[in-house]
N, C-alpha and C positions, 0 to 999 in steps of 0.2 A: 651429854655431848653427842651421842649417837642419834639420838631425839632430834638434834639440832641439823646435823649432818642430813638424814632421812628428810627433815623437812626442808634445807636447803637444794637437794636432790629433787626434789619436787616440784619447786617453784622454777627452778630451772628447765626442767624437762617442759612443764608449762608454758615458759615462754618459748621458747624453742619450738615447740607446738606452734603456736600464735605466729611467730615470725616466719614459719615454714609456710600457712596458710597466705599469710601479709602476700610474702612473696612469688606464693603461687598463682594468687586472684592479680597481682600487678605484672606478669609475667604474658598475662595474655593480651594479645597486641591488639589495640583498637584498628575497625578500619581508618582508610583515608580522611574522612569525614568525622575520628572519633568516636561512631557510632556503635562498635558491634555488639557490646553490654549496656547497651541505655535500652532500657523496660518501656521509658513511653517517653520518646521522642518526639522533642522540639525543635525544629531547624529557626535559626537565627543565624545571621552573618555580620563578619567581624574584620573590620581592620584594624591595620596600626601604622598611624603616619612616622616615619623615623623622622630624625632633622638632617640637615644636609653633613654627609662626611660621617655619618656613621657607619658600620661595617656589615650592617643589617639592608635588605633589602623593603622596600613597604610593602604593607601586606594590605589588598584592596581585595573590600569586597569576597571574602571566602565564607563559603557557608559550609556550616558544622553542623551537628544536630547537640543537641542538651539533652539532660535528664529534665521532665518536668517540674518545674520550679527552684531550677537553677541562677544564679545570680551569672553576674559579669566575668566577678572575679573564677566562678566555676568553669565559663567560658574559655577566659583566655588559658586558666590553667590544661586546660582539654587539648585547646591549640598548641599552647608551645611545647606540648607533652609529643603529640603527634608531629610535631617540623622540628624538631630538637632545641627548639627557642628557651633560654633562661628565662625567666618570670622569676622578679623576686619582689616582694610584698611584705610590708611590716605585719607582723605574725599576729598586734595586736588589734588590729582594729581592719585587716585584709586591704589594706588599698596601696596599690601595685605602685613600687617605688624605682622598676628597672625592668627595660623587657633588653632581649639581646645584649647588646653590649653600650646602651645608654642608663644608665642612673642618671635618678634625680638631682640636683644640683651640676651635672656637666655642662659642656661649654661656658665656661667660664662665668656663670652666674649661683647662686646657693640657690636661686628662687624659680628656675628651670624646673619645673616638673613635667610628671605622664599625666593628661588628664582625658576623664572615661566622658563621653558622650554617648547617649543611646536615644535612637530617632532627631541624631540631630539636636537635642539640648544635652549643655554638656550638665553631667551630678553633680550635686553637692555630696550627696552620700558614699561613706564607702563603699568600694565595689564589691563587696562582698555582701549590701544592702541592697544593691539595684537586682532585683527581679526580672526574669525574662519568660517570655512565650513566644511564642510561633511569630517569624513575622519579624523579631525585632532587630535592629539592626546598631552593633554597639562601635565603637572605636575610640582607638588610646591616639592622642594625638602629642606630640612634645613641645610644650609650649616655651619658646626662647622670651625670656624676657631682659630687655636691652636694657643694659645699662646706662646711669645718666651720668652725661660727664660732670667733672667736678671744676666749676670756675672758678 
């Protein structure tokens, strides 16, 4: 029983450890651009077109820097982290299902999505697949899809 106690005392202090550091390394504040802990900086720029009546403004054209061999999804998570933007993205497969205050499926359609474009064609792949370097230039745009009436 003390056996158990002792090594329970352990594992905990351990984590406690780990979560003190978590919170230490996340505690120091990137600059404006995201950049002040990125080792080898990539600038790419990024928007994100809202749809009309959302409570978000559009984000045109801001450039950020990356870590080298950062995806999309590593992008925009950098941006909304730095303009206090929500990003939420299906945790299984990273492709961003909600920035600000639009999800997928709003205004009145299920088949409304965010969808990633970089250089102007939009991915097929998740954004957590799409790769970036110097140069590139990505955005979420919300694509409204109208419904058809019914005769």
């Amino acid at each position: 029983m003390m056996k158990m106690k002792r090594t329970a005392a352990f594992i905990l202090a351990g984590m406690l450890g780990v979560t003190t550091l978590a919170l230490g390394a996340c505690s120091q504040n990137p600059g404006p651009d995201g950049s002040e802990h990125v080792a080898s900086p990539e600038e790419i720029t990024i928007s994100i077109d809202f749809p009309k009546g959302a409570k978000n403004e559009d984000v045109k054209e801001q450039r950020i820097k990356v870590e080298k061999g950062s995806t999309a999804y590593d992008a925009i998570q950098i941006y909304s982290y730095v303009n206090d933007i929500k990003v939420y993205a299906n945790v299984t497969d990273g492709k961003v299902i909600g920035i600000g205050s639009v999800m997928n499926g709003d205004k009145g359609n299920k088949k409304n999505s965010w969808v990633l474009s970089k250089n102007g064609e939009v991915q097929d792949s998740n954004d957590s697949e799409v790769k970036l370097k110097s140069g590139d230039e990505i955005s979420w745009n919300f694509k409204v899809v109208k419904k058809k009436n019914k005769d």
